[in-house]
Phi, psi and omega in degrees: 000140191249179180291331188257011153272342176238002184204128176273107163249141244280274176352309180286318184288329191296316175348299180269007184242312174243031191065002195207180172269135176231147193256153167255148181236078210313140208226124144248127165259010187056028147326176163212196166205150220275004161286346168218357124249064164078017183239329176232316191199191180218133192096016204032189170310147182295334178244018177255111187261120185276343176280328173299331167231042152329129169282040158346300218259127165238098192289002184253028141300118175355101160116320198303314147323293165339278186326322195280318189273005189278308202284012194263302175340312193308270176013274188315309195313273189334327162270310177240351190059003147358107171255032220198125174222187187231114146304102183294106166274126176242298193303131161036183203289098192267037169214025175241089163186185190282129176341280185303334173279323169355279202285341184287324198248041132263341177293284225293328181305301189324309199293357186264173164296122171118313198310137197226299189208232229171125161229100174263124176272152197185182177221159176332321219232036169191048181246096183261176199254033130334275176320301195279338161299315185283340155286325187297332176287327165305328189259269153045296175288346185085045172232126164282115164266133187228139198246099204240118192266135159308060170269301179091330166205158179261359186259105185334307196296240191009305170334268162340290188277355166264031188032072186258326171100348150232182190243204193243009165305321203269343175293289192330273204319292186269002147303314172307329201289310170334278184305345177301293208298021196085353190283167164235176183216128185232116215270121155269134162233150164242138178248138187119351204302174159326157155045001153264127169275227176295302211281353171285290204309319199278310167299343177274336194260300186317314206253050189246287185331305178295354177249025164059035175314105161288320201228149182225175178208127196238126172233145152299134183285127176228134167282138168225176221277154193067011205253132166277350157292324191279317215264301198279350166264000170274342182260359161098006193280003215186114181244105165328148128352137136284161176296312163333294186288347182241021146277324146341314234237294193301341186292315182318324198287312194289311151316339191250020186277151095002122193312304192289342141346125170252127171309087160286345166197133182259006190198166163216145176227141189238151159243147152353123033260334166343299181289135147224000139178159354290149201288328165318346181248019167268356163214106161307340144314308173310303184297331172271352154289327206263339163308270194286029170250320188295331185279327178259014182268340196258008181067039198240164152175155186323105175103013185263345133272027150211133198329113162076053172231137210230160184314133195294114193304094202203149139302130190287163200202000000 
């Protein structure tokens, strides 16, 4: 038994949607985000060490884009040969800039080999809808979009003590917006925040679900250096996930999903000297090994706790 017998993963549905692998290839486009300058908050997120996507790459240079995904292609050849990608904007809010640079380095991605779509990371409160006419025309166009909103919990207050600069009115608001034109949405929740437990993540997934969420993304909170979560777990104010409690916690989630819901990640891993806990999220594998070992161990798979769903339909990949 693979991981993909028991949870519909991004992988897997492209697998089976184009025949082929198709890989996504993580892009800094030199975004910033209105969380650290002065437009929503000031200092990011409590758990965002702002030096870790430092802008090295100054990406509205001629070219720069080209460079990143020609050097991810390399990458991929080597591992899967793989020829069918997904351009990833990942680094800070990658729809917070002026419309024409927007639209010039999703142009300039589009344009490369291989490149099939688009995968944008961003947050609620900065898809205005300018932006969401110009992903829908790309898809239009026979390119694949994926709108990947940044929420992280659905609960105001939690919002609130990570210093995140919206709330979950602004999620409610621009999914919908999304979903008029058509779009799909794929939700990052983190689990572990300050002051949430288990029954915070399950409810923040319900009310993911009800806003017709296509795709989810579950990361473990891991502290890393520079960080005001890093302060607050050395003065003891802050306990991390055990490896246990957060395979526990992600089988739940992955049980109350809806088979057709696609998983795009289940874990995120930062490494040493970076990482300063848990020490468990510095391999990704382990946590995704240790994921589909708690689903066979429970007789389980994705949507077998919610009402009228049957083992999730996937190719191995």
């Amino acid at each position: 038994m693979a991981l993909t017998d028991y949870i519909n993963t991004l992988g897997a549905h492209l697998l089976k949607t184009h025949g082929q692998r198709v890989h996504k290839l993580t892009l800094h486009a030199g975004f910033i985000c209105p969380n650290m300058d002065g437009q929503a908050g000031r200092g990011g997120c409590s758990f965002c060490n702002n030096a870790s996507f430092s802008p090295q790459v100054r990406a509205h240079q001629s070219g720069e884009i080209a460079r990143q995904l020609a050097s991810g292609r390399a990458v991929i050849a080597k591992r899967t040969r793989a020829q069918r990608y997904l351009a990833y904007f990942q680094a800070y809010t990658n729809t917070y800039a002026d419309f024409d640079e927007l639209q010039k380095r999703y142009d300039e991605a589009l344009a490369q080999p291989g490149v099939i779509g688009l995968s944008i990371g961003t947050r609620p409160d900065c898809v205005p809808d300018k932006v969401l006419d110009l992903l829908a025309r790309y898809q239009d166009q026979g390119h694949l979009i994926w709108l990947e909103l940044g929420l992280q919990s659905a609960f105001d207050e939690t919002l609130q003590r990570v210093n995140r600069g919206h709330g979950f009115k602004q999620y409610q608001d621009a999914i919908r917006r999304a979903h008029a034109r058509g779009l799909a949405v794929c939700t990052h929740l983190i689990i572990g925040l300050p002051g949430e437990r288990a029954w915070h993540a399950q409810e923040s997934l319900s009310r993911v679900l009800e806003c017709q969420s296509e795709g989810l993304k579950l990361h473990p909170l891991h502290i890393v250096r520079g960080t005001q979560l890093a302060r607050l777990w050395r003065s003891g104010d802050y306990q991390p996930l055990g490896f246990d409690e957060y395979l526990n916690i992600a089988a739940d989630l992955i049980e109350m999903t809806p088979a057709e819901v696609i998983f795009h990640r289940l874990t995120a891993t930062v490494r040493p000297p970076l990482l300063l806990a848990p020490h468990w999220c510095a391999w990704k594998w382990r946590v995704l090994n240790g994921i589909e070992h708690e689903l066979a161990r429970r007789q389980t798979h994705q949507g077998k706790h919610f009402p009228g769903m049957a083992t999730p339909s996937t190719s191995s990949a």
